[in-house]
C-alpha positions in Angstrom: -313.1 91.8 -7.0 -312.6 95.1 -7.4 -311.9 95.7 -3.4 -309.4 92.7 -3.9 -307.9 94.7 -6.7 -307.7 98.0 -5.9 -306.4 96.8 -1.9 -303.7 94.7 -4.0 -302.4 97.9 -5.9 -302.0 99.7 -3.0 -299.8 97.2 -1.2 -297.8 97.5 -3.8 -297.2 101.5 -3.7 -296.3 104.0 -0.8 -300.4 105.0 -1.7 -300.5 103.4 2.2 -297.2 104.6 3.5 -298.2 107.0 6.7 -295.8 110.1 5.8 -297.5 110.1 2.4 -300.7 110.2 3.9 -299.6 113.2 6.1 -302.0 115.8 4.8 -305.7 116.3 5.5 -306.0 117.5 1.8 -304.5 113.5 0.8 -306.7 111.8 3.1 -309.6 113.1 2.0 -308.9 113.0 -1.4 -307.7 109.4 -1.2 -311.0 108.8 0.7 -313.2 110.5 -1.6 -311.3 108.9 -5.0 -312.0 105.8 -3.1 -315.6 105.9 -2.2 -316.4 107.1 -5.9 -314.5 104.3 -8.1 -315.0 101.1 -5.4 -316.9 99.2 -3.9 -315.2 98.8 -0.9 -317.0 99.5 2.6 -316.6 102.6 4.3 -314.7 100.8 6.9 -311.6 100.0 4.6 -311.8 103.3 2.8 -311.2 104.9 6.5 -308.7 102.4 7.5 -306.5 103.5 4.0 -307.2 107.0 4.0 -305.8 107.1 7.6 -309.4 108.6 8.9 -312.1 107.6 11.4 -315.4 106.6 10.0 -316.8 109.1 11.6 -314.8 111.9 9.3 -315.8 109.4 6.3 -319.0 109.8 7.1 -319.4 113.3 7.6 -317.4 114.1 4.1 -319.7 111.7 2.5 -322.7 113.4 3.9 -321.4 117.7 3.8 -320.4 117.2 0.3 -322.8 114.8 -1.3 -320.4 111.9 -1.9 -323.7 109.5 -2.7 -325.0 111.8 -5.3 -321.6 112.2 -7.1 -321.2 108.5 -6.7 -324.4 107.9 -8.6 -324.0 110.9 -11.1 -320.8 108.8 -11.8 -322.2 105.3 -12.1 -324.6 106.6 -15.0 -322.5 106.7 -18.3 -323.6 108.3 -21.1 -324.4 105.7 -23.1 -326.7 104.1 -21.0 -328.5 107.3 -21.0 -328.8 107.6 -24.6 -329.7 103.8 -24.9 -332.6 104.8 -22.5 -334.0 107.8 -24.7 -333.6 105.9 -28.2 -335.6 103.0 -26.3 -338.2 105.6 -25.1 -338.2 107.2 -28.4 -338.9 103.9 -29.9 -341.8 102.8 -27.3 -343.1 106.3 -28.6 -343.3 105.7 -32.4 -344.5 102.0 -31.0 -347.1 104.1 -30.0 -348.4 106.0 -32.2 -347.8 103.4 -35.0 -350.3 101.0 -33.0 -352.4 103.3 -31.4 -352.3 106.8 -33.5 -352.7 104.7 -37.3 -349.1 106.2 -37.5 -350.3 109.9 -37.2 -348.7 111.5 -34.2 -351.0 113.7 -31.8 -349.9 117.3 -30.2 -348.5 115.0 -26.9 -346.5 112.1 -29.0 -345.1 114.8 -30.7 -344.2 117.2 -27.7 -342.7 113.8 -25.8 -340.7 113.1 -29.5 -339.6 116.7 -29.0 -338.5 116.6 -25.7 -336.6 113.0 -26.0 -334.6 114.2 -29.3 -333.4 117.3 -27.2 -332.4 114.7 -24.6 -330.8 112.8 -27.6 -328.8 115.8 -28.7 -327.8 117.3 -25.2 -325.9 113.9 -24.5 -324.5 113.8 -27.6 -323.3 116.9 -27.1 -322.4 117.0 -23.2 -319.1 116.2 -22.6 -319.7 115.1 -19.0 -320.2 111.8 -19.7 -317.3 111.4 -21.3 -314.7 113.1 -19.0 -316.2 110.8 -16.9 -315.4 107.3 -19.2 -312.2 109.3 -20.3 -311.3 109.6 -16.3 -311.8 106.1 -15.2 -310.2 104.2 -18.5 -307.2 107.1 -16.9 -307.0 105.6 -13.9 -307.0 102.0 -14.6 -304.0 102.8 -16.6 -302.4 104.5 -14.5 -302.6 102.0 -11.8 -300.8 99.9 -14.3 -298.0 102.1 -15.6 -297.9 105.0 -12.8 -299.5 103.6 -9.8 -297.6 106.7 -7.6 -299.4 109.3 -9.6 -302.8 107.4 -8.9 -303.7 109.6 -6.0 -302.7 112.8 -7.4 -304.3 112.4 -11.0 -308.0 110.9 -9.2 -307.8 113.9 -7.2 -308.0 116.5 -9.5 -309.8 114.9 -12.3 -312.4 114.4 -9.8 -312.0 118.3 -9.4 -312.4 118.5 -12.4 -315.7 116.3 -13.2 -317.5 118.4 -9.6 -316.2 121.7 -11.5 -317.8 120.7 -14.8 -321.1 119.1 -13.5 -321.5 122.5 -11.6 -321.3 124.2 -14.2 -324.3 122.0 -16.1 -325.8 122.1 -13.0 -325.6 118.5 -12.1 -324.5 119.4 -8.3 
């Protein structure tokens, strides 16, 4: 569905149109942009970028497309829905098991999910992340000729950020 989408919005802009996809630069920006939001196969991705699937795969492999992909996929509230439900499984714990009364490793593991807690609730790369997508699904709506550009550099942007969390 989202392959049937996303191949319908391009018909419908110059996002195909050859002299636009002139530059190396576009093509592999379109590719990666591509490969990160969809679920398309590598073959179409190469066949609208104007690339081989050979040069698809080699980007996707010398710059760790497949980690960013999944890095991407994870959001942040899934994350923190995963350390409340550990942090409840904890107190579970030590209510059933510890008469309530936490020992020195129920309260180190308490410790160390809370910190989780806060370092997502704090950690804005989650959300430039939701912020980015919800972007570009409106701008395929209302600027679909800006897609390309936009996707490019806010995935700069995201790369730049989760470097500097060290994420990479």
């Amino acid at each position: 569905m989202v392959k049937q989408k996303i191949l319908s919005l391009l018909n419908k802009t110059e996002f195909c149109d050859k002299k636009v996809m002139a530059s190396y630069k576009e093509k592999k920006l379109t590719a990666k942009s591509l490969y990160l939001k969809s679920d398309m196969s590598r073959k179409d991705i190469a066949k609208i970028a104007g690339i081989t699937e050979k040069t698809l795969r080699k980007w996707i492999n010398d710059e760790n497309w497949d980690q960013l992909k999944a890095i991407e996929s994870i959001t942040r509230k899934q994350l923190l829905q995963d350390a409340y439900r550990q942090l409840k499984r904890i107190n579970e714990y030590i209510d059933k098991e510890l008469d309530g009364i936490p020992n020195k490793e129920m309260s180190d593991a308490k410790a160390v999910i809370r910190k989780e807690i806060e370092s997502l609730s704090e950690s804005p790369l989650h959300i430039y992340i939701e912020v980015s997508e919800e972007l570009i699904y409106w701008l395929q709506s209302k600027h679909p000729g800006e897609v390309k550009k936009i996707t490019g550099l806010l995935s700069e942007f995201i790369e730049m950020k989760a470097g500097e969390k060290g994420v990479r």
